[in-house]
Structures are given as C-alpha cells and as structure tokens.
Backbone as numpy.savetxt, mean C-alpha at the origin, in Angstrom:
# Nx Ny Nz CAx CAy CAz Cx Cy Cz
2.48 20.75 -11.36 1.95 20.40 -10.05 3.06 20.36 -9.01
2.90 21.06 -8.03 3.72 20.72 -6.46 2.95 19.96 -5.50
3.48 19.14 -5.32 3.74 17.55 -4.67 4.59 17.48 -3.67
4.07 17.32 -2.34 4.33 16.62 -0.93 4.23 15.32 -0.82
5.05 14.24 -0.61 4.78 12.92 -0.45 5.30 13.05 0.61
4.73 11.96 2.20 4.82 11.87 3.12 4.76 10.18 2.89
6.09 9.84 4.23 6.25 8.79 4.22 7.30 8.40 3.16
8.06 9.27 2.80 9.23 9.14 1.59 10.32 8.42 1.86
10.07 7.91 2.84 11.60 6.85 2.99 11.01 5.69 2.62
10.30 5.01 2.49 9.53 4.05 2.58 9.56 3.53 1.22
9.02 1.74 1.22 9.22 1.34 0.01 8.15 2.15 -0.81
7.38 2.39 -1.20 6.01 3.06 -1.55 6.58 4.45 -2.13
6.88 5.17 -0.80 7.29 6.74 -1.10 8.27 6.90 -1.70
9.15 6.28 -1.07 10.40 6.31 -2.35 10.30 6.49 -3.72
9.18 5.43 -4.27 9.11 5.17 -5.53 8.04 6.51 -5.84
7.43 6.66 -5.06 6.49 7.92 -5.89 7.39 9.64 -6.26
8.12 9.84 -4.83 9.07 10.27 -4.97 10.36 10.12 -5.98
10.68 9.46 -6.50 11.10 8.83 -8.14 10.45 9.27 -9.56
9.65 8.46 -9.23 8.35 9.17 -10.34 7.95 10.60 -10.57
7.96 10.91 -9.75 7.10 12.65 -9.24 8.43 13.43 -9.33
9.65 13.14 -9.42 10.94 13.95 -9.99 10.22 14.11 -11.54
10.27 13.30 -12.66 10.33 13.53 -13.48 8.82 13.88 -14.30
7.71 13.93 -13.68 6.46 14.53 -13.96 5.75 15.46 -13.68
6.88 15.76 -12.35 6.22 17.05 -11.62 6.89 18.47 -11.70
6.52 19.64 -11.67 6.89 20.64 -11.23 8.07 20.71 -10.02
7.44 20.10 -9.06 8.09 20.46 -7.79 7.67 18.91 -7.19
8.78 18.42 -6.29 8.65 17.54 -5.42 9.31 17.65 -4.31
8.47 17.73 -2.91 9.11 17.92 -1.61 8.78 16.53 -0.70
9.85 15.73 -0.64 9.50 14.38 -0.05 10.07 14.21 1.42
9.41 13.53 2.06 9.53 13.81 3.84 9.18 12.47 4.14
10.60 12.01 4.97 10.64 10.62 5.57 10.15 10.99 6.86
9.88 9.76 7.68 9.78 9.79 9.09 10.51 11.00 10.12
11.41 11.08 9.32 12.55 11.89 10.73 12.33 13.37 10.03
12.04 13.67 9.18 11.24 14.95 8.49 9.92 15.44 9.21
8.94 14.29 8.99 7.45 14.86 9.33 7.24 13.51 9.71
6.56 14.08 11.20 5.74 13.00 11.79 4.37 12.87 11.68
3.48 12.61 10.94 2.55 12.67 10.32 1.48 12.97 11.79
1.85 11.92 12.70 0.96 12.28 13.94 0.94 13.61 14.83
1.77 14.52 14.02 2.14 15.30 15.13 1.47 16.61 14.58
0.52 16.89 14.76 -0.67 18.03 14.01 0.12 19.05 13.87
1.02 19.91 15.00 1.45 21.08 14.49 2.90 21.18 13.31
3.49 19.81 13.32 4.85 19.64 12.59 3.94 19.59 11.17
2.64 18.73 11.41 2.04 18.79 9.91 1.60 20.03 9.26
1.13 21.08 9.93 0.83 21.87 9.94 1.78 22.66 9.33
2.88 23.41 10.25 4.00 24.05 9.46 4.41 23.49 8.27
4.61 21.90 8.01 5.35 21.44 6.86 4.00 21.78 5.44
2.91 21.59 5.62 2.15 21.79 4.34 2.03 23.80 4.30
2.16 23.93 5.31 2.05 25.41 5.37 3.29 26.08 4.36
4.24 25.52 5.20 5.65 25.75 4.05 5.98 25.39 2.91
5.09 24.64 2.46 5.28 24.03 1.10 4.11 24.19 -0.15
3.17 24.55 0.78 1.89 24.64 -0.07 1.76 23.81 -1.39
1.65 22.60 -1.42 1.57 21.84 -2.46 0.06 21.77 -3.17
0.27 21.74 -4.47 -1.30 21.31 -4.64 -1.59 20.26 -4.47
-0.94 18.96 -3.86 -1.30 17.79 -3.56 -0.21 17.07 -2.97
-1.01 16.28 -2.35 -0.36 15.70 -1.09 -0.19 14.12 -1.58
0.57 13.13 -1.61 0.28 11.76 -1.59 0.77 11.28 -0.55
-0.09 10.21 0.21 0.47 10.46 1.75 0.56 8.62 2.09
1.85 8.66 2.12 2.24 7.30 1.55 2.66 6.56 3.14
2.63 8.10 4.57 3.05 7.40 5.48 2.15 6.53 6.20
2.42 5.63 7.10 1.59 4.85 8.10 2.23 3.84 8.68
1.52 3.29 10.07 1.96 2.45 10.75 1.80 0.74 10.05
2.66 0.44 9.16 2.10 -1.01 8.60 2.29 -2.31 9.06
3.07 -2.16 10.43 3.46 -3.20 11.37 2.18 -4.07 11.48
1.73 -4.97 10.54 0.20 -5.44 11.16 0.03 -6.17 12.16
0.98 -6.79 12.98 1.06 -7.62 14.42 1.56 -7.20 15.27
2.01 -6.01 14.96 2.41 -4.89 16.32 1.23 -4.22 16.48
0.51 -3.80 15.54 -0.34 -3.19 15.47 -1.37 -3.47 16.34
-1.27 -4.75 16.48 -2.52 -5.75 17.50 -2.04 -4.87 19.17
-0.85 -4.82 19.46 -0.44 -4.37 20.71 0.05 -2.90 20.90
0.41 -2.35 19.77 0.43 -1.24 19.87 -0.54 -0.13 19.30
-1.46 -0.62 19.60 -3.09 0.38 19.29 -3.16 1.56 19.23
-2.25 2.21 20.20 -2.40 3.72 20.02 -1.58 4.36 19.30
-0.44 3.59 19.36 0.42 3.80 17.77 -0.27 4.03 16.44
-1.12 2.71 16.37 -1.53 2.35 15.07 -2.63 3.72 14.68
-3.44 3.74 15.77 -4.42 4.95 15.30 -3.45 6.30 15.48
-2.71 6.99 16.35 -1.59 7.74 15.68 -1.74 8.26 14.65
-1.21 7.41 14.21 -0.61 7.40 12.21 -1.49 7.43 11.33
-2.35 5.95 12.06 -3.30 5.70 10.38 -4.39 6.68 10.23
-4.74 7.00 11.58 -6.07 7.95 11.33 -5.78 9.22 11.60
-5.18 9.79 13.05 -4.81 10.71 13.06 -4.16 11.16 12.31
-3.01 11.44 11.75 -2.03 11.58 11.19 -2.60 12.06 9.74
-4.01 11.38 9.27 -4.43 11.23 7.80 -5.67 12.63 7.99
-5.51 12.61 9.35 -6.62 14.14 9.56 -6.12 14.71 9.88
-4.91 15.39 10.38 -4.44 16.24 10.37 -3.77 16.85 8.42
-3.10 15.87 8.36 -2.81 16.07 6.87 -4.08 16.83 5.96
-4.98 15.91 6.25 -6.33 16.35 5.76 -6.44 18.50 5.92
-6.72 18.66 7.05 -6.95 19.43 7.74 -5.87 20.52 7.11
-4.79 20.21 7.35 -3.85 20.83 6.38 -3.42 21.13 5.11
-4.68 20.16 4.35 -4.48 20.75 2.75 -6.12 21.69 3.04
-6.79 21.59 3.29 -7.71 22.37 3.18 -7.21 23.76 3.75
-6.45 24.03 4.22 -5.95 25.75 4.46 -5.37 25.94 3.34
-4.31 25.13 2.39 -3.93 25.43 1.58 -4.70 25.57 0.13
-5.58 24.44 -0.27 -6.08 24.42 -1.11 -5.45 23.14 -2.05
-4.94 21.98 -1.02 -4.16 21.12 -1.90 -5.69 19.91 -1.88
-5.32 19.00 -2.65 -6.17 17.58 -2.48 -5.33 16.55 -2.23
-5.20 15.77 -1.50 -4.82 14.95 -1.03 -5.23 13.12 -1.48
-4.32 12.50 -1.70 -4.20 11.20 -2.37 -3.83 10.43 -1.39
-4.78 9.22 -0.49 -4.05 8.73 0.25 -4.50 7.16 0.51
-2.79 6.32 0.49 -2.95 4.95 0.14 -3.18 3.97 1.11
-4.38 3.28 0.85 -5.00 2.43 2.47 -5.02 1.01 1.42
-5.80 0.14 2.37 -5.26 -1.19 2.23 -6.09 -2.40 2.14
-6.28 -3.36 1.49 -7.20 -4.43 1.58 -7.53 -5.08 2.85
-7.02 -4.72 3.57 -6.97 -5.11 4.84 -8.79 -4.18 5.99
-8.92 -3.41 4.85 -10.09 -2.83 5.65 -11.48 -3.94 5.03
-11.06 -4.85 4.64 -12.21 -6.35 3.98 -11.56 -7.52 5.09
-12.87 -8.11 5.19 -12.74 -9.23 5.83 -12.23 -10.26 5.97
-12.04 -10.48 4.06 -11.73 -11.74 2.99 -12.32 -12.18 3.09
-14.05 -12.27 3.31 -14.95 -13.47 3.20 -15.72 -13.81 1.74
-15.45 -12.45 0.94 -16.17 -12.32 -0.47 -15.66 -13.54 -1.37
-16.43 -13.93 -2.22 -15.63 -15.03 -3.16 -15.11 -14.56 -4.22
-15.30 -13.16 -5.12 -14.63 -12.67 -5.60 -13.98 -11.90 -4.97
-13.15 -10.75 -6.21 -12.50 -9.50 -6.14 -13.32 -8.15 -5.33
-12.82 -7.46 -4.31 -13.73 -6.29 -3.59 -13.42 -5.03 -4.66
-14.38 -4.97 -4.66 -15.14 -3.53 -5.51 -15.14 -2.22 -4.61
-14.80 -1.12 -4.84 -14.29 0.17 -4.08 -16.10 0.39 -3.37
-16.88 -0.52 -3.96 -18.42 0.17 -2.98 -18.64 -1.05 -2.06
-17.75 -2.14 -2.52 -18.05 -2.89 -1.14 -17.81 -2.64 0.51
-18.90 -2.71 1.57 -18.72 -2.84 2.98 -17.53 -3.34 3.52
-16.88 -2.44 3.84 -15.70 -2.20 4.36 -16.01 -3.03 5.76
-14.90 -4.32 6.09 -15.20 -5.28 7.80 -14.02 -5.35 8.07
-13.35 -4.30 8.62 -11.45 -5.00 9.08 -11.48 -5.94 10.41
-10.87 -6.77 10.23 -10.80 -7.83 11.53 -9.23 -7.81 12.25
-8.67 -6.87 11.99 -7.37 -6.35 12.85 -7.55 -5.07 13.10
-6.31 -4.57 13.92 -6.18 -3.49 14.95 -5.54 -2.53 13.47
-4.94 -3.09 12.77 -4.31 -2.53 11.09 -5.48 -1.91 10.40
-5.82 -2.84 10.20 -7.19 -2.47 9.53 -8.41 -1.97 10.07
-8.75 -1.41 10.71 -9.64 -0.90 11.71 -8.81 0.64 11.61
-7.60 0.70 11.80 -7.14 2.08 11.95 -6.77 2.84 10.52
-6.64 2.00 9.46 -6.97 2.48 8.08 -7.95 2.62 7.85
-8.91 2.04 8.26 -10.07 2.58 7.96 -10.81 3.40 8.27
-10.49 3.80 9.66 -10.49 4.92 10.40 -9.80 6.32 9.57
-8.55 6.12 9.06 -8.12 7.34 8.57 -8.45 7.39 7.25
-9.47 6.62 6.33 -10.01 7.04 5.48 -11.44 7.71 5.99
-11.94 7.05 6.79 -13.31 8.70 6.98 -12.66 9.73 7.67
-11.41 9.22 8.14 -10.87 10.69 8.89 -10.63 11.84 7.21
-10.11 11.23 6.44 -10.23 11.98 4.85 -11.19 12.69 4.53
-12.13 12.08 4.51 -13.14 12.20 3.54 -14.02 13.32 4.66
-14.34 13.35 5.57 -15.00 14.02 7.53 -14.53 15.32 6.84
-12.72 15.60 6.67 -11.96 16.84 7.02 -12.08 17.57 5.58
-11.67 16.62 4.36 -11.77 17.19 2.78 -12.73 16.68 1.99
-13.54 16.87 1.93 -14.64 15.72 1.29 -14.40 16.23 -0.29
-14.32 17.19 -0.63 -14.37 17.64 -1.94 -12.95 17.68 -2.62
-12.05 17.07 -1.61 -10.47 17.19 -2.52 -9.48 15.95 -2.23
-10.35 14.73 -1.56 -9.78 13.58 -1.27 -9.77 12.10 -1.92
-9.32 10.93 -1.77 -8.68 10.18 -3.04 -8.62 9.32 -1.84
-8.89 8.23 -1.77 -8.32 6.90 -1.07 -8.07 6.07 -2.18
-6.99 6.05 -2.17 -6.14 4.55 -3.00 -5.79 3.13 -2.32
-6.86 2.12 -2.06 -6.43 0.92 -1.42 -6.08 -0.14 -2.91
-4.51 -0.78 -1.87 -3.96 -1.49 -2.73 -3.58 -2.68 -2.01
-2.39 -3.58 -2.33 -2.39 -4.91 -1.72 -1.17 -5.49 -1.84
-0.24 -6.18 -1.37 0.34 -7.11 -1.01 1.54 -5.90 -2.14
2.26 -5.07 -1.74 3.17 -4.66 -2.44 4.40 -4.52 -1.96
5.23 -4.88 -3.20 6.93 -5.92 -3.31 7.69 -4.58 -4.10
8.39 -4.09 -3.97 9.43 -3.53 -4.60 11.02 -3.66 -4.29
11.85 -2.99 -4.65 13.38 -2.94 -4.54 14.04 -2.09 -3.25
12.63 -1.10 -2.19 13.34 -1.12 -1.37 12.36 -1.53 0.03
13.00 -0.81 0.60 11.67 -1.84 2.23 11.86 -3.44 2.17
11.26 -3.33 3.22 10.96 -5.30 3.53 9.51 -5.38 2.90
9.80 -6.28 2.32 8.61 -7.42 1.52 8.97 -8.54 1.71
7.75 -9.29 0.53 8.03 -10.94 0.47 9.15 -11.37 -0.65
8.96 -10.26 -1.80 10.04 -10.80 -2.63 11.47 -11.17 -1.71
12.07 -9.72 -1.23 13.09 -9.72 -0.47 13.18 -10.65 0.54
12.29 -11.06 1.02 12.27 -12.11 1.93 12.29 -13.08 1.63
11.47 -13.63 0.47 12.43 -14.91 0.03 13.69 -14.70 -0.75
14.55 -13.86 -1.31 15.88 -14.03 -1.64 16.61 -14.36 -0.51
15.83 -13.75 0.55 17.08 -14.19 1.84 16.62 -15.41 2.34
15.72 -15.93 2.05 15.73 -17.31 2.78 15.37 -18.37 1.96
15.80 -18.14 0.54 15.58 -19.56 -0.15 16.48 -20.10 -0.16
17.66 -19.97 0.29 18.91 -20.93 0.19 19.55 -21.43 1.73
18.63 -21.52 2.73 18.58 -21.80 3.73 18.39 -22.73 4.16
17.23 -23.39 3.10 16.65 -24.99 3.58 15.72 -25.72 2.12
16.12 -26.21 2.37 15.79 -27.17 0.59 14.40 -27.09 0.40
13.64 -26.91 1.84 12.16 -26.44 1.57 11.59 -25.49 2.18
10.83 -24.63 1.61 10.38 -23.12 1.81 8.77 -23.68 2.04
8.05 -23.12 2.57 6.94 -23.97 2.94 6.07 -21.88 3.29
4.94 -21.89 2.62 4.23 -20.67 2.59 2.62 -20.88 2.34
1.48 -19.89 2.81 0.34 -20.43 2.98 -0.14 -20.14 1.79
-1.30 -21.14 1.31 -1.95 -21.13 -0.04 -3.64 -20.96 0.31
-3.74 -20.42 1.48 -5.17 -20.23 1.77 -5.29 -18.67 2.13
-4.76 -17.81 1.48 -4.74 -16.32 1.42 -4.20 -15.74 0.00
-5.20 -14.93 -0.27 -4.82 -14.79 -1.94 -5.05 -13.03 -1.90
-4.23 -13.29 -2.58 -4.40 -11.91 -3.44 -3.73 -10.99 -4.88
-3.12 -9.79 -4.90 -2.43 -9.75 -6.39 -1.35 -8.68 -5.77
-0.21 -9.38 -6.06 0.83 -8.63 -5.84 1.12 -7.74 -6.51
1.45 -6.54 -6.04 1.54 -5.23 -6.58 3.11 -4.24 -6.73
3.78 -4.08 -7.34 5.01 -3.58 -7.64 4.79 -1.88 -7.41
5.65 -1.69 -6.20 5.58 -0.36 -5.52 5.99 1.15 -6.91
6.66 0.53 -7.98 6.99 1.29 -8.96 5.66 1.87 -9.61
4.94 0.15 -9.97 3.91 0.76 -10.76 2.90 1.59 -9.97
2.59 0.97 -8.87 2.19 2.02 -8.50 1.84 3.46 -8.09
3.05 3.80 -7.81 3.53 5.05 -7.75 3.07 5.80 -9.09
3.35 5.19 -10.22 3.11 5.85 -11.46 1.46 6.41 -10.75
0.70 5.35 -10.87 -1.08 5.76 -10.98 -1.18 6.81 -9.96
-0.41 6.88 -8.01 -0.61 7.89 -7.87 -0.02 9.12 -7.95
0.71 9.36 -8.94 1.18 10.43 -9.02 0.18 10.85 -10.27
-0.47 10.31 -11.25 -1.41 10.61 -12.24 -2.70 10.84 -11.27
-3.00 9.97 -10.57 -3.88 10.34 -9.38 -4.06 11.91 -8.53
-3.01 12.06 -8.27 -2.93 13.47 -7.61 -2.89 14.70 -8.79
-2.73 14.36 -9.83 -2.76 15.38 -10.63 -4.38 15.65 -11.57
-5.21 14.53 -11.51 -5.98 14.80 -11.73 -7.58 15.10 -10.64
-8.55 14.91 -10.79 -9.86 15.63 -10.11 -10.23 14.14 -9.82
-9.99 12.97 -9.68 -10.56 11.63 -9.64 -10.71 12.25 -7.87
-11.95 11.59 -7.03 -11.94 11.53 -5.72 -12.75 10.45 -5.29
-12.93 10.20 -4.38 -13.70 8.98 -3.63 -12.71 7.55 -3.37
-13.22 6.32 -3.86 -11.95 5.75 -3.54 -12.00 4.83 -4.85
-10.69 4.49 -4.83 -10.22 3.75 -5.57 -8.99 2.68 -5.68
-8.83 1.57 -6.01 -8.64 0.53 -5.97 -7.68 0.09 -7.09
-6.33 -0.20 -6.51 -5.24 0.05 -8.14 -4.06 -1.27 -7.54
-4.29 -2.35 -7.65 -3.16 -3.32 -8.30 -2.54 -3.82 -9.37
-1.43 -4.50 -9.30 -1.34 -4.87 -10.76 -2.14 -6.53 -10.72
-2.06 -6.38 -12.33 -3.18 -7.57 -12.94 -2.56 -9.43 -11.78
-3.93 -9.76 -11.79 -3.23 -11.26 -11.66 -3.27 -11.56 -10.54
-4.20 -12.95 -9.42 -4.56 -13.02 -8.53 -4.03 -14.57 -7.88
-3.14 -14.67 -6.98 -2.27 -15.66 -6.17 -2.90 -15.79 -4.98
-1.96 -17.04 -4.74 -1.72 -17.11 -2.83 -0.07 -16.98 -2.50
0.19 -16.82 -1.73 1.34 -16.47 -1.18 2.22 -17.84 -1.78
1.57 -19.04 -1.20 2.89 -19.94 -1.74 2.84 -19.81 -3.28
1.97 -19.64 -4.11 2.32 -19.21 -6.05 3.32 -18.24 -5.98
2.60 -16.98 -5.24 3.68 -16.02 -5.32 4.85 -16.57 -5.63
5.23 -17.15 -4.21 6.81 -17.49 -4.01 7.39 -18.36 -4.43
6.76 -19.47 -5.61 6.63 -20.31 -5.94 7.27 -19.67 -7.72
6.72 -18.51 -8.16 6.61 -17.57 -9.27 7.89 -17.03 -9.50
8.59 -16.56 -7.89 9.69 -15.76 -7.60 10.69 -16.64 -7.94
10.59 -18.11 -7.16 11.49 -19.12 -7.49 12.14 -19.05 -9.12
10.88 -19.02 -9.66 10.90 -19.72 -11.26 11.46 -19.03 -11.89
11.65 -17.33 -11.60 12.17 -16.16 -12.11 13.34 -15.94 -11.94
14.00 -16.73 -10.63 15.30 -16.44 -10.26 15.88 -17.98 -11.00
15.22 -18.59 -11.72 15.76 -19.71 -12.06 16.46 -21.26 -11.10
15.52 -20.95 -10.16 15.48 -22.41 -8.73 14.55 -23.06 -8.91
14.11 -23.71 -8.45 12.85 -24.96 -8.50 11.88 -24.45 -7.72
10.33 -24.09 -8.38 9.43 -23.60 -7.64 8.84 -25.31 -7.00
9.46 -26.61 -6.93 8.76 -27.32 -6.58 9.60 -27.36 -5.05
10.28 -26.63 -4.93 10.86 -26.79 -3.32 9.81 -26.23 -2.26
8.97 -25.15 -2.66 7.62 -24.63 -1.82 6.46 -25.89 -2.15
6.35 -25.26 -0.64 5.17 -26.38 0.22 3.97 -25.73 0.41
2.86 -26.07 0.05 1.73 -24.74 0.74 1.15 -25.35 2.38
1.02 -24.95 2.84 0.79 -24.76 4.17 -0.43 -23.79 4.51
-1.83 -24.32 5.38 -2.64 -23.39 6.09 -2.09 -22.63 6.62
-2.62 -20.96 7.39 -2.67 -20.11 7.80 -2.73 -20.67 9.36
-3.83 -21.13 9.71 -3.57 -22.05 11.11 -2.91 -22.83 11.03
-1.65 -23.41 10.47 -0.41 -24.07 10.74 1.22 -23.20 11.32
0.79 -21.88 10.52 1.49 -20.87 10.80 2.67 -20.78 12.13
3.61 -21.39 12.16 4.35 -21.46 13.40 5.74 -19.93 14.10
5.51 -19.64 14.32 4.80 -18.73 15.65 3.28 -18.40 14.79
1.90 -18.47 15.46 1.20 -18.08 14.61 0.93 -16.69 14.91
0.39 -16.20 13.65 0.30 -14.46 13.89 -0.89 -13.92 14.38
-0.48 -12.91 15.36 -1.41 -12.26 16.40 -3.03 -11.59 15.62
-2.07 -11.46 14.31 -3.32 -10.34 13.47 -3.74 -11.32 12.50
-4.91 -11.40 12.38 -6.01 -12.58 11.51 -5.47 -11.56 9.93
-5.57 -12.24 9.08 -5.20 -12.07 7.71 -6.83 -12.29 6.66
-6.96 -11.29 5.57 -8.17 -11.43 4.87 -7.55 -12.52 4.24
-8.70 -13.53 3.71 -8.50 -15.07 3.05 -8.17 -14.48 1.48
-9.22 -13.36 1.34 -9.37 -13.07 0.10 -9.10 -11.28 0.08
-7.75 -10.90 -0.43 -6.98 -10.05 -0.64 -7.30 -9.28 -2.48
-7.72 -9.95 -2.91 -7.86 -9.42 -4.50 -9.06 -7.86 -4.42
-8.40 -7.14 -4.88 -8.72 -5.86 -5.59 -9.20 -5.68 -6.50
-11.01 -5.55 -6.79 -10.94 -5.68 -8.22 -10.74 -3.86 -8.91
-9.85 -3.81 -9.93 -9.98 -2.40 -10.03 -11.01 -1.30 -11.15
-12.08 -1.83 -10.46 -13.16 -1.36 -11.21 -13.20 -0.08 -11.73
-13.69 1.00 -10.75 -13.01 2.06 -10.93 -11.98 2.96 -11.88
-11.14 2.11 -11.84 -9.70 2.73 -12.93 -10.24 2.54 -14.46
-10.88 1.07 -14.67 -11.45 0.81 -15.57 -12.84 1.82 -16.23
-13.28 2.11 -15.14 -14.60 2.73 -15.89 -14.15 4.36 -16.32
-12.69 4.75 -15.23 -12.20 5.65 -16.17 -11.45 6.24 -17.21
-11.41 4.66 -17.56 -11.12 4.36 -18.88 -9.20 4.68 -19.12
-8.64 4.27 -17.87 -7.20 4.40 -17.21 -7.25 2.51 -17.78
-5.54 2.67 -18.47 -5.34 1.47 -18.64 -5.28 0.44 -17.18
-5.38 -0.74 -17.36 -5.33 -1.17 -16.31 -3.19 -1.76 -16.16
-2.93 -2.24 -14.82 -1.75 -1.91 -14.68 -1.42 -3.68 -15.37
0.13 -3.54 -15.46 0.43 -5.01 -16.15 0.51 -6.41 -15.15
0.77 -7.40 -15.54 0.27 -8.12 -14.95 1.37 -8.72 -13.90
1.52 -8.92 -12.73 2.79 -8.87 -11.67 3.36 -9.53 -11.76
3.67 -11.12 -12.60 4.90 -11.46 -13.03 5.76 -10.59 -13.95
5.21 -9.53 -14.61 6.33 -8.50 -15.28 6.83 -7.77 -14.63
5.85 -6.94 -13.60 6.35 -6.27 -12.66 7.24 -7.00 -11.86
7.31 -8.27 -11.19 8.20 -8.92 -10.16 9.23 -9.50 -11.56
9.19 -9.11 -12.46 10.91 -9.44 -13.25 11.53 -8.26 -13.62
11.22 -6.89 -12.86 11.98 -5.58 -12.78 12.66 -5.85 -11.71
11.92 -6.11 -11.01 12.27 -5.91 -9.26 13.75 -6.87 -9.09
13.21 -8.09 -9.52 14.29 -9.20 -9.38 15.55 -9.18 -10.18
15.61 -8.07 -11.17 16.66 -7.54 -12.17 17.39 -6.19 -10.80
16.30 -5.48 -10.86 17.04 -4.25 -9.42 17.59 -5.14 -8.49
17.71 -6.45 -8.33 17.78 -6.32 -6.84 18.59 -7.91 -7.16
19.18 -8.17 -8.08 20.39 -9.00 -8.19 21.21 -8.55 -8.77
C-alpha cells in the first residue's frame, strides 16, 4: 500500500507516519509547511503527485478555544480541507481515512457514544469536524472512513500527559476537573488501527480508543502514580470553577464506545494505563 498522511508533524501523524514506515510499501508524509490541507490546488497537485492508495488525514485545526474566535480558520481545515482531500482521492482512486473527534457529541449520554449515535457539537471545534465528516462522505461515499477518537497523549505535541510533567513540581497542589470523562488514548496505538484501517475496505465511521474510562483529575492523578509522586496532591475541581474559564463548552461525557471495531472482530486496543507507561518511559 502507498500512503499519504497529512498533518505529519503532528502528535498523531508523526506516529502514523512511524508505523506506516514499517507496514507499508511507500510512505509520503506532509507537515503543515508541506501541504496546506485548505488550499484545494496545493491538495490537488500533492495527491496528484503521489497517487496513494490511501490517504490518512491526520491534519486539522485542534485549537478548541481559538476555534471559538477563529471560525473561519476552523472550517478552513476541518471541513474544507477534508473535501478537498476528499475530492482528490477520488481522481486518483485512493480511500481516504480520516480522524475526527468526540467532540462532535454533546456529552449528555450516560453511557459510551456508539458510531450511530446523533451527532450535537456544542463548539465552533466540533461543529467544524463535523462538518468535514459529511464533507467525506458528500465527495467519496464509497471510499471513506471517519475515525473519531478522544483525549489523545503521546511523546510528541502538547497534551495533558506533557503538561502535567511540566507542572507537577510547581505547586504541592495540582487541582484538575472530575466532571468530564473520558478514555485516554495513546497517539502510538492509535496510529497502529489507522494504518490497518487504510489498508483495509472498513468505511463509514468508526470509533477507536484505548480501553478504560476517567475524568481528567484520575487521569492526572494515574500519571502521578506512574511517575512515582503522590496522586493525593490532585484536587478535583468543577468545570465551572475553571479559572480563566474556557471559551469552548467541553462534552461532560467523552467515552467512545468502540463498538464497531468489536463487531469486526479487531482486537480491542489495551487499556491506557499501559499505554500512558510507554509514553512516560519515552519521555523521561
């Protein structure tokens, strides 16, 4: 298989780009300053020149509180950007794999969202991912893949892991909200599923975290315990306590259930305290 990943600088792309060295035929990976995903004719020449049979298209605007003010940015990228791409494997004949976000749910469900649940984004983020998944499906209907995933931590980019290494030794108490949950996801493993993703005929959407469902202060609370500090120094704290509070409303309920993967009989991924004790080995 030849493989285009877009968005290859990125924590996400990077890692698929990693992966897709050693499973693929061919891998042509394109950061920001490569291919501007919004820019129809740069997309154009670049899939033209490369003719991949698949695309994993890992770029987008993920700023979610810029996103509130920079609107035309956000649709840009998330939607445009995902139809033009679109648009551009269908001359070639590629299918396209592309990763959107829990963020197109409300968080009002009391369980885990299921890939057929009613999609309600309540940000300017999520509204424009969701936008560039029917922009997918409008342009390729017969060769497209939405992969929504959630709260994902790896060894490069800004995350939360990384963010608390840099600020747990700052103040004897770390204080994080416990009224937003979801399952943290390790940008490695992921990468694995879509690069198995793009190589096979799976389409419609689908839904791939790793096992195991938190709130942010467990998370970080988890991270503590791994680096060997006291997870009793975190405080949980509401979402409306939040000081500066954030512009973009957050789903309460972030969990993925990955139904889907399951019924195709794809192991399911391991459970994210294993995954977050790779990460925390890379990255001390």
């Amino acid at each position: 298989m030849r493989l285009l990943v877009t968005g290859a600088g990125g924590m996400l792309g990077r890692e698929v780009v990693d992966h897709a060295s050693g499973a693929c035929e061919a891998v042509v990976g394109c950061d920001r300053a490569a291919l501007d995903v919004g820019d129809a004719a740069a997309v154009s020449a670049v899939v033209g020149e490369v003719r991949p049979d698949a695309i994993v298209n890992c770029a987008a605007f993920t700023a979610v509180d810029r996103c509130e003010t920079e609107v035309d940015t956000a649709y840009r990228v998330n939607r445009d950007g995902v139809a033009y791409l679109a648009a551009a494997a269908q001359r070639v004949g590629a299918r396209v794999v592309h990763v959107s976000t829990d963020y197109v749910f409300d968080g009002t469900k009391a369980t885990g969202y299921v890939e057929t649940d009613a999609p309600n984004p309540q940000s300017v983020y999520g509204a424009s991912k969701l936008a560039g998944e029917a922009a997918l499906f409008a342009a390729l209907p017969d060769g497209s893949l939405v992969v929504r995933t959630a709260w994902v931590f790896g060894q490069h980019g800004a995350n939360m892991v990384k963010t608390v290494l840099r600020v747990k030794d700052t103040s004897p108490t770390l204080r994080f909200v416990d009224d937003q949950r979801g399952s943290p996801t390790s940008a490695a493993d992921l990468a694995q599923v879509l690069v198995r993703l793009a190589g096979s005929t799976v389409t419609g959407v689908v839904h791939a975290t790793n096992a195991g469902a938190v709130s942010w202060f467990e998370f970080v609370r988890e991270i503590l315990r791994q680096c060997g500090d006291d997870p009793g120094r975190v405080e949980p704290i509401s979402s409306a306590d939040l000081d500066p509070p954030r512009p973009a409303p957050r789903p309460a309920n972030s969990v993925l259930d990955n139904r889907t993967l399951r019924a195709l009989g794809w192991p399911a991924l391991r459970p994210y305290e294993a995954a977050l004790a790779d990460v925390l080995a890379q990255l001390h």
